[in-house]
C-alpha positions in Angstrom: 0.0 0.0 0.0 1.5 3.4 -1.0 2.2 6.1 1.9 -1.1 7.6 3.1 -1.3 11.3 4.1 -4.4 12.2 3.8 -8.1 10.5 4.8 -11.2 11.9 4.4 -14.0 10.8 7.0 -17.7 10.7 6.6 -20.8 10.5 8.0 -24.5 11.2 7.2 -26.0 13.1 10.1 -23.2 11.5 12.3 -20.9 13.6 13.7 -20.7 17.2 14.8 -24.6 17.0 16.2 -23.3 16.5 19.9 -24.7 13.0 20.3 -21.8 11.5 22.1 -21.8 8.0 21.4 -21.6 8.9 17.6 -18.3 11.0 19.3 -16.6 8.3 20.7 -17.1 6.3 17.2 -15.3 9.2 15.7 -13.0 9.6 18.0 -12.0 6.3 18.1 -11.2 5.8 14.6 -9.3 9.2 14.8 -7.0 8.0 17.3 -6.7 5.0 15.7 -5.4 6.7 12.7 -2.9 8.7 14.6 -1.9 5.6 16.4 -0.6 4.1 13.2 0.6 7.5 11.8 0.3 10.7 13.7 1.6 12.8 10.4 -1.5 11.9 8.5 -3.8 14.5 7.7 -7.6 13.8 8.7 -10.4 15.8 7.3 -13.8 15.4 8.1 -17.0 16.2 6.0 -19.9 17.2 8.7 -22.9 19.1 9.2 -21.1 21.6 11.1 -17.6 22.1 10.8 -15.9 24.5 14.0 -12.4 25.2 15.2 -13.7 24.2 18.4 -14.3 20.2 16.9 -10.7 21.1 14.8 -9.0 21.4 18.4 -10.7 18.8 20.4 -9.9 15.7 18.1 -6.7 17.4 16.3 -8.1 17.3 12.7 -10.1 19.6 10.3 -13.6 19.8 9.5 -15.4 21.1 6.4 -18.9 21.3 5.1 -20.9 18.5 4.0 -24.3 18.6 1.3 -26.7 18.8 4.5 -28.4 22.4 5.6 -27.8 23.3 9.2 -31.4 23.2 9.9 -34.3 20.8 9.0 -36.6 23.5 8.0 -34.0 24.8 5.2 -34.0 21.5 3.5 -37.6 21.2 3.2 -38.0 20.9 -0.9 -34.6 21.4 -1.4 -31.7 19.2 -3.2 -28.1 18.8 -1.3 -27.0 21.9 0.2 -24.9 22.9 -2.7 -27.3 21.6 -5.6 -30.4 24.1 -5.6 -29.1 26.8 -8.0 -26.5 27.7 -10.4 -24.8 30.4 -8.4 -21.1 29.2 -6.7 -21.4 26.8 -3.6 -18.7 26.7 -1.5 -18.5 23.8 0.2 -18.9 21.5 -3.0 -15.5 23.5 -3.9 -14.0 22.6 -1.0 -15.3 18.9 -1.2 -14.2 18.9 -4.6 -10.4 20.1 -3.4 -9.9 17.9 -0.2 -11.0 14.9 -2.7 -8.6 15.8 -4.9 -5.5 15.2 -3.1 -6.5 12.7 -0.3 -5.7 8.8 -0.2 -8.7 7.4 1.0 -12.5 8.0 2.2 -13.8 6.9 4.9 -17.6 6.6 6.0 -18.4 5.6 9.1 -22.0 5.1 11.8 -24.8 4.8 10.3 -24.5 5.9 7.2 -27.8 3.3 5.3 -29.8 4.4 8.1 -33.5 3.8 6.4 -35.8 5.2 8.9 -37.1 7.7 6.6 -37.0 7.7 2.6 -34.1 8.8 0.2 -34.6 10.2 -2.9 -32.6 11.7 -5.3 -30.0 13.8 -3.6 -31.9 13.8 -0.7 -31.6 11.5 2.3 -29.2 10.2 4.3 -28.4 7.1 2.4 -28.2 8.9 -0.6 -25.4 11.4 0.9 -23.6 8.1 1.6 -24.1 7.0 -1.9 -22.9 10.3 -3.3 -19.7 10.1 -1.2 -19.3 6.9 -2.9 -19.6 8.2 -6.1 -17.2 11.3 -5.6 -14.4 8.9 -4.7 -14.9 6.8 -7.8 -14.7 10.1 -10.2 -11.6 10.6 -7.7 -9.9 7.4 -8.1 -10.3 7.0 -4.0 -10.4 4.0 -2.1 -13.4 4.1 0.2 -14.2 2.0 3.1 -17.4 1.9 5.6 -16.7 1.0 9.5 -18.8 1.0 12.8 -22.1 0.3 10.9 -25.2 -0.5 12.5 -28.3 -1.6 10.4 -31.3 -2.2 12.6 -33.5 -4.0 9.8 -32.8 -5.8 6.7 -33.3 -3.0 3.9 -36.2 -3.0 1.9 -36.2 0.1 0.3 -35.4 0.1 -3.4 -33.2 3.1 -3.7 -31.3 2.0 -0.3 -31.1 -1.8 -2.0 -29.7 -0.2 -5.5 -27.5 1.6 -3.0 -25.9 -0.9 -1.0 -25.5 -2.9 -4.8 -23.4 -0.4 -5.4 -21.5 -0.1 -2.6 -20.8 -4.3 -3.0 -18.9 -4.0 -6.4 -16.6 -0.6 -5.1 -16.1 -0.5 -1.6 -13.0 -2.0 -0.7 -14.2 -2.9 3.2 -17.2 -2.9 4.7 -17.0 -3.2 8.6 -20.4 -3.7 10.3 -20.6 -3.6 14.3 -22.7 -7.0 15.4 -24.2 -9.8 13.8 -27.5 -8.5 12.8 -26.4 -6.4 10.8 -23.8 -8.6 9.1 -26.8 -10.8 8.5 -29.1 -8.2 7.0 -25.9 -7.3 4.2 -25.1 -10.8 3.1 -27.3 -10.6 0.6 -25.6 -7.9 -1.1 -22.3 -9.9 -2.1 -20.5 -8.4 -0.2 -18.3 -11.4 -0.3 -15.0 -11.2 2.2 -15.4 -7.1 2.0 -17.7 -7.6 4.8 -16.3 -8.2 8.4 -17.8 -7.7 11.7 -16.0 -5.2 13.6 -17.9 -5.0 16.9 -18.6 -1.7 18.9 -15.9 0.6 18.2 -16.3 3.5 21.0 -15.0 0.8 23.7 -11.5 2.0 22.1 -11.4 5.6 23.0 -8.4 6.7 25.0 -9.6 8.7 27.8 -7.9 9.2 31.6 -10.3 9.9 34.4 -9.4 13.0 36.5 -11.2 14.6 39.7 -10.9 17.9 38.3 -13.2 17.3 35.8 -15.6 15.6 38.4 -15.0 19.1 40.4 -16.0 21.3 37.6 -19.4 19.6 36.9 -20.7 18.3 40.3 -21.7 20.3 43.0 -22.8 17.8 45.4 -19.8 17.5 48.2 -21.3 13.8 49.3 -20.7 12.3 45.6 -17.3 14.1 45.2 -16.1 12.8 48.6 -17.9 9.0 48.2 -20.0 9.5 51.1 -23.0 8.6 49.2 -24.3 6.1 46.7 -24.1 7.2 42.8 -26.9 5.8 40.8 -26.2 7.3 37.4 -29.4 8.3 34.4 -29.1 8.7 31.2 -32.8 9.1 29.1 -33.3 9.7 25.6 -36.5 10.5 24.1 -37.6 8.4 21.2 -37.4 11.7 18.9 -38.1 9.8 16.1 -41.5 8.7 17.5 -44.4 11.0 18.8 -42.8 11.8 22.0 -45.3 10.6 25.1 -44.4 12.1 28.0 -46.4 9.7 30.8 -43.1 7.7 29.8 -40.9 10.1 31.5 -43.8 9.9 34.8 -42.8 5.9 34.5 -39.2 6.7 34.0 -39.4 9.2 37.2 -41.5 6.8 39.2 -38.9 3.7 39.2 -36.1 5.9 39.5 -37.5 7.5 42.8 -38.4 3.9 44.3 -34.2 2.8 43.2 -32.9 6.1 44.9 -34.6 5.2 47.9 -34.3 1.4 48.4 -30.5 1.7 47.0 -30.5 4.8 49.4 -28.7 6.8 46.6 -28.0 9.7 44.6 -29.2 10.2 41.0 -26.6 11.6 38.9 -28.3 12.7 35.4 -25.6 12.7 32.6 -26.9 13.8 29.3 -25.2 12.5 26.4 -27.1 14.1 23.7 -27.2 18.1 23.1 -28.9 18.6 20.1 -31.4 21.6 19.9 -33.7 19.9 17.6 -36.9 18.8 19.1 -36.4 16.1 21.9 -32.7 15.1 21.2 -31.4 16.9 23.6 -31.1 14.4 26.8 -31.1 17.7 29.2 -35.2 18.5 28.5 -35.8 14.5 29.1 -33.8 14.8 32.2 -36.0 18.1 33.7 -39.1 16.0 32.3 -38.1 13.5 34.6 -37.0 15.1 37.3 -39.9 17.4 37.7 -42.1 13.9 38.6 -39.5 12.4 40.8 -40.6 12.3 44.9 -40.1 15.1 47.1 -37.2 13.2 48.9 -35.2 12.2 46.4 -31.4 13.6 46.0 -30.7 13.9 42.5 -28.2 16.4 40.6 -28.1 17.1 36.9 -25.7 17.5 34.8 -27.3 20.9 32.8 -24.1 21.9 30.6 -23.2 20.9 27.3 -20.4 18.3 27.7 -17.9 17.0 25.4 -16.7 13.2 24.8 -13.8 13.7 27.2 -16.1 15.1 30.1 -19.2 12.9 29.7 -16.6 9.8 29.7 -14.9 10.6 32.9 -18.0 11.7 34.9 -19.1 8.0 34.9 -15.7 7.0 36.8 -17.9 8.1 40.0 -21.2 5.9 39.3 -22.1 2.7 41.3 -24.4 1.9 38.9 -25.9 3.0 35.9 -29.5 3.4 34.3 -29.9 4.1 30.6 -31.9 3.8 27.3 -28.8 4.9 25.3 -26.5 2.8 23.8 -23.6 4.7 24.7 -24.2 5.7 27.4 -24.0 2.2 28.4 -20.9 1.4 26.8 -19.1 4.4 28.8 -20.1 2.6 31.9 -19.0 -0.4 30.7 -15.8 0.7 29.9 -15.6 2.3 33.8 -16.2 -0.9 34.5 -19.5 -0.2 36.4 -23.0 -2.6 36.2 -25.9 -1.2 34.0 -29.7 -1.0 33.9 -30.1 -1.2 30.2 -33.7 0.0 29.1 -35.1 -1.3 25.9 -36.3 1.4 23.2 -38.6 0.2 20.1 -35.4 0.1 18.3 -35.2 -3.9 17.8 -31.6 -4.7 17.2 -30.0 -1.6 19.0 -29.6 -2.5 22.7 -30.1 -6.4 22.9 -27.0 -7.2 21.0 -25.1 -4.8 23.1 -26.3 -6.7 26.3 -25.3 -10.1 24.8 -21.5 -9.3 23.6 -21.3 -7.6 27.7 -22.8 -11.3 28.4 -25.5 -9.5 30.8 -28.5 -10.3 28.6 -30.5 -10.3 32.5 -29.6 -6.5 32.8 -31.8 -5.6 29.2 -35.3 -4.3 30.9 -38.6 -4.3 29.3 -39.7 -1.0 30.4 -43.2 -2.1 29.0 -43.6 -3.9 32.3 -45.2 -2.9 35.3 -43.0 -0.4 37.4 -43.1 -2.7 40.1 -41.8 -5.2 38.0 -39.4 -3.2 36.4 -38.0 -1.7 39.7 -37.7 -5.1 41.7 -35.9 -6.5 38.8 -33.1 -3.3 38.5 -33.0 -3.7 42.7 -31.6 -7.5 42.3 -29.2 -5.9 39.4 -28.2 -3.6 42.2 -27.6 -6.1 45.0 -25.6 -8.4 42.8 -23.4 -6.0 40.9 -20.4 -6.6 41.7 -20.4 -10.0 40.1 -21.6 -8.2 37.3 -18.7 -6.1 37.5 -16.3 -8.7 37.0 -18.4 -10.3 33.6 -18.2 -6.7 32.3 -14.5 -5.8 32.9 -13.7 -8.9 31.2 -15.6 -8.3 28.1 -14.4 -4.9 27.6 -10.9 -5.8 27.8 -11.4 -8.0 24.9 -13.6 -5.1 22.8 -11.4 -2.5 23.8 -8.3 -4.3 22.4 -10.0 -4.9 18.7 -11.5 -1.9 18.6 -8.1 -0.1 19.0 -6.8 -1.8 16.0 -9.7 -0.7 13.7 -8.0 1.2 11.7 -5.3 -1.4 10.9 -8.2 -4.2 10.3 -10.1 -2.2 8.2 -7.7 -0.9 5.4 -5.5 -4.7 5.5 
């Protein structure tokens, strides 16, 4: 393989939209890179570039074809394609193209929860990528994918036909989704990668635990840290008698565990409910008068969210990566099922603590007796998940290596 100094990376709706588990995917790979060559030079295409994303990771960040907001797209093409006049970010697309090595896409980048069409969609911004580095003579590689269901789609079918004669790697996250692409012929371009954010490098430090959290009794361990993390199902009709349930079993845990809630947000989005600090105040305003809680209300970056776990006892969470942080801190998890099949049950299985996925259709007495004996026994738990990680945390540091030999 010739010398490679230069990589573009990729992601539809992925990166830059301060969900933090997408972060640590990114971040991850980055490092990765640097590990095997810290001179190459990374650029990433995103919804919104900033010098503040430039500094934090130690790469550069331009434009991609999506408009900053929802509303602008409405009718509209690419950002880029809707008139004749100049468009500045397909020049510098066209440039950064021009004189990189490789692309590479990465998340979840076929996601087909709404239609594509022709340049619009997300799927069909992964497609286009696809097609830039063919008229640039590019190598171009997918990683950390997650596909929930088998596509059906026509357009997303055509494109993933596509993607099976050209890309040279194809790196899918669990088994599911391997399952739901071996149709496409992919042949040996397809491999199973597993969860890639278990390889961020990250050290904990009490500074950054002093900066964020007021309480003196969790600072000094002279209370019990039972750690939250809610997301709302955005992408749903938002119900908010689930955050009453949600506030309801956590006030029965805070008291029986006699413990602290600690609510760390790990998505900061504006746009409607994806932005985990409005769940949290939903919740909180329905939890009992008694219970101690703090919250976690400003905007966090991978490095600070990751380390404010190091202080949890345990950990209660509908987000995926939110789980895999505690994990990787090596703590036991309450892992609450969404109506995303295929996004939290395989996670549960790899940490071999399939008993620790919750139906949170159940009863909340149900629900909160079952979380209780996760409780009393977790530090046997413990031990299952620190050996697991080990294992996850080793492959997933050699991603980059994996995917382009």
């Amino acid at each position: 393989m010739k010398k490679i100094r230069k990589i573009i990376i990729a992601g539809a709706s992925t990166f830059t939209v301060k969900n933090l588990g997408d972060e640590a995917m990114l971040l991850n790979l980055v490092q990765c890179i640097k590990r095997y060559d810290k001179k190459i030079k990374i650029i990433l295409i995103c919804r919104h570039p900033s010098k503040k994303i430039d500094k934090l990771y130690g790469i550069k960040t331009i434009k991609n074809l999506e408009f900053d907001n929802k509303s602008d797209s409405v009718g509209k093409f690419f950002y880029g394609f809707n008139s004749i006049s100049f468009s500045k970010n397909l020049e510098d697309i066209k440039k950064n193209f021009e004189d990189s090595d490789m692309l590479i896409l990465a998340g979840n980048v076929f996601i087909d929860i709404s239609p594509n069409s022709f340049l619009r969609g997300l799927s069909s911004f992964t497609a286009q990528m696809g097609v830039l580095a063919k008229f640039f003579n590019l190598d171009f590689y997918v990683t950390s994918l997650n596909v929930l269901v088998k596509p059906k789609r026509g357009l997303t079918r055509e494109y993933l036909s596509f993607f099976s004669k050209n890309v040279s790697k194809i790196a899918v996250r669990e088994s599911h989704s391997f399952k739901y692409l071996e149709d496409f012929k992919f042949g040996n371009k397809l491999k199973k990668c597993g969860e890639t954010a278990y390889g961020i490098e990250i050290e904990n430090d009490l500074k950054t635990l002093k900066k964020y959290i007021k309480n003196k009794e969790i600072l000094l361990n002279k209370t019990n840290v039972f750690g939250v993390n809610v997301r709302a199902e955005y992408w749903n009709k938002v119900k908010k008698d689930v955050f009453k349930k949600h506030a309801k079993v956590l006030s029965k845990l805070a008291k029986r565990t006699n413990s602290t809630l600690l609510f760390i947000p790990n998505g900061f989005y504006h746009l409607n409910w994806m932005d985990d600090r409005m769940v949290h105040k939903e919740i909180i305003k329905h939890l009992d008068k008694d219970v101690k809680f703090e919250s976690i209300n400003k905007e966090l970056n991978i490095f600070e969210a990751y380390k404010l776990f190091s202080c949890l006892n345990f950990h209660y969470t509908n987000r995926r990566h939110s789980a895999v942080f505690a994990a990787m801190q090596g703590k036991s998890i309450a892992v609450i099922n969404t109506s995303l099949k295929g996004h939290l049950d395989p996670l549960t299985r790899d940490l071999n603590i399939k008993e620790n996925l919750i139906n949170f259709s159940e009863k909340e007495q149900k629900i909160t007796n079952k979380i209780y004996n996760l409780w009393f026994k977790r530090k046997k738990t413990e031990v299952k998940i620190k050996r697991k990680v080990k294992i996850f945390k080793v492959k997933a540091r050699n991603q980059f290596t994996q995917l382009i030999n």
